[in-house]
GUSE-929327 format. One line per field, with one value per residue: residue number from 0; x, y negated, z of N, C-alpha, C in turn; residue in three letters. Coordinates in pm, whole numbers. Each point is the difference from the previous one (the first is absolute). Layout:
<recs>
fidren = (NUM/...)
n_c1 = (X/...)
n_c2 = (Y/...)
n_c3 = (Z/...)
ca_c1 = (X/...)
ca_c2 = (Y/...)
ca_c3 = (Z/...)
c_c1 = (X/...)
c_c2 = (Y/...)
c_c3 = (Z/...)
marro = (ALA/...)
</recs>
This chain:
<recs>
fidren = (0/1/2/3/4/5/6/7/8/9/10/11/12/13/14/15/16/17/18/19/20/21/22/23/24/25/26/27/28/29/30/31/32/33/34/35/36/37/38/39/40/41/42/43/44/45/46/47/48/49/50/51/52/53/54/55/56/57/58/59/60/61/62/63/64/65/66/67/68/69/70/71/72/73/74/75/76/77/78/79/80)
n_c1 = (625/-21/-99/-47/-101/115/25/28/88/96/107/87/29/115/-20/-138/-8/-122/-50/-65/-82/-85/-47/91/-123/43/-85/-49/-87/-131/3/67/-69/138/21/-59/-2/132/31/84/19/70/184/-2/115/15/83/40/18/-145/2/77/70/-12/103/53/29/-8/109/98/35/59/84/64/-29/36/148/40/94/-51/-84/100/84/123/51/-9/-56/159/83/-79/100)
n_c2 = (-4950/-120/-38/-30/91/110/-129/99/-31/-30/50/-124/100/45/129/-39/78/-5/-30/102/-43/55/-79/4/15/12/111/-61/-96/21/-22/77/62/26/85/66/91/68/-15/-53/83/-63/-37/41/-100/-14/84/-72/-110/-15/119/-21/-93/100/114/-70/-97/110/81/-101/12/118/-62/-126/117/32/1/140/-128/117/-95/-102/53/-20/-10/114/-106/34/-127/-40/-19)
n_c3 = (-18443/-50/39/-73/100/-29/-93/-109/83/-89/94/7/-24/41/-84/74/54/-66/101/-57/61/108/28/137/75/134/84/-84/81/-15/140/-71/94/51/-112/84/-122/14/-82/80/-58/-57/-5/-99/93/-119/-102/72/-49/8/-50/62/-73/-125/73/64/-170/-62/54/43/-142/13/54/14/-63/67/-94/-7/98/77/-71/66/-92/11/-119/-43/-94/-73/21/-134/-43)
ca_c1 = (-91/-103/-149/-32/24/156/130/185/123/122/68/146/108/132/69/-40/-110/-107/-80/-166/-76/-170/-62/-158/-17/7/-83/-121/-113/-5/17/161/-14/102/-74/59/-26/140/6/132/38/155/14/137/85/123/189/69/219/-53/-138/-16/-90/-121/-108/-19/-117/-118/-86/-79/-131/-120/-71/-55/-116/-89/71/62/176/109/-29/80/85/105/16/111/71/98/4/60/0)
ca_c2 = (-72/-97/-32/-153/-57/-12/-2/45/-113/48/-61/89/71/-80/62/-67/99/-9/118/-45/3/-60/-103/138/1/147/-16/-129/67/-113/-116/9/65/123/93/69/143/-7/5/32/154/-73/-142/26/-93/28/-56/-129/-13/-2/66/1/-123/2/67/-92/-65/72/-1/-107/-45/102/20/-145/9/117/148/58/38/120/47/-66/60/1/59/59/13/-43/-85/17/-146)
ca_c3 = (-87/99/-32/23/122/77/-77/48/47/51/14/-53/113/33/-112/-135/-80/52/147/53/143/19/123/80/140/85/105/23/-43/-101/107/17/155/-4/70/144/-52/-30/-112/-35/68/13/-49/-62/-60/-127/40/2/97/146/46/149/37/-61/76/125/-19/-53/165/44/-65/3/163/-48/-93/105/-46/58/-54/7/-190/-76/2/-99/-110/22/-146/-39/-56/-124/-65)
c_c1 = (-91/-126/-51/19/102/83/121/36/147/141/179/75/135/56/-88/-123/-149/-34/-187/-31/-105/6/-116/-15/-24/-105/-56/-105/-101/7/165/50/57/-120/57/66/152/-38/183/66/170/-9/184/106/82/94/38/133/-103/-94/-51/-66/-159/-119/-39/-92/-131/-107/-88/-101/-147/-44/-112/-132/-85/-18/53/109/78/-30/118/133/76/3/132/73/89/-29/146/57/15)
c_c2 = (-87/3/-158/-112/29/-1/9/-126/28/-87/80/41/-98/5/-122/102/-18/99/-84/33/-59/-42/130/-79/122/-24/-135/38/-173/-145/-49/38/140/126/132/109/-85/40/61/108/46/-104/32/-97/63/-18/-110/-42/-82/68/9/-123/-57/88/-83/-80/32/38/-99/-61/76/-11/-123/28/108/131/79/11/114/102/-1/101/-1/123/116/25/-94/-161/11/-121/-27)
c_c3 = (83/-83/-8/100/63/-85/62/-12/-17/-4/-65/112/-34/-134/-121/-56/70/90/-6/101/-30/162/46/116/14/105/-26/-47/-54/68/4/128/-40/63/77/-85/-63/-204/-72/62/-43/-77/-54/-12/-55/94/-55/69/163/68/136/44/-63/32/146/-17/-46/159/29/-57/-16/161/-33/-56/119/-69/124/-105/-33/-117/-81/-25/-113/-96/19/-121/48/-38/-97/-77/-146)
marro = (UNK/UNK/UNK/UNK/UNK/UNK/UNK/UNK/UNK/UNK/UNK/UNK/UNK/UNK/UNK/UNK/UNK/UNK/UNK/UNK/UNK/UNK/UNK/UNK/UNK/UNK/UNK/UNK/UNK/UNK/UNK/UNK/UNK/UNK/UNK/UNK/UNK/UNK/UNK/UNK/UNK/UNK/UNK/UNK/UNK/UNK/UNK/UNK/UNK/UNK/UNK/UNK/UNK/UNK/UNK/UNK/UNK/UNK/UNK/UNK/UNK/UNK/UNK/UNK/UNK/UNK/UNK/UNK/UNK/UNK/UNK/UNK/UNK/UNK/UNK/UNK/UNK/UNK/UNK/UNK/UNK)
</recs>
């Protein structure tokens, strides 16, 4: 559920069906200056036909941000079709 100030946003998956999401920042603080105290304590990539490569990019991006990457870990659910 969003609040005024964080309207849900959403987008269609492949099938066509709506997925909501909300817009977060992680570790900022009100200067937009990354703050030192880690906030993400894992980072689940679904199963996918690339997970390997989505977990590679998720890393990096969480590094890019002055995350600790090794949050990042693949899903041990089944990909289903």
């Amino acid at each position: 559920m969003g609040e005024p100030q964080y309207p849900v946003k959403s987008r269609q998956d492949r099938d066509g069906n709506e997925l909501p999401y909300l817009d977060i920042a992680v570790n900022m603080n009100t200067t937009g200056e990354v703050l030192l105290r880690p906030t993400i304590a894992q980072l689940v990539v679904g199963p996918g036909p690339d997970q390997t490569g989505r977990i590679t990019l998720a890393r990096e991006l969480l590094e890019e941000r002055g995350h600790d990457p090794n949050v990042v870990v693949g899903s041990e659910v089944p990909l289903k079709w």
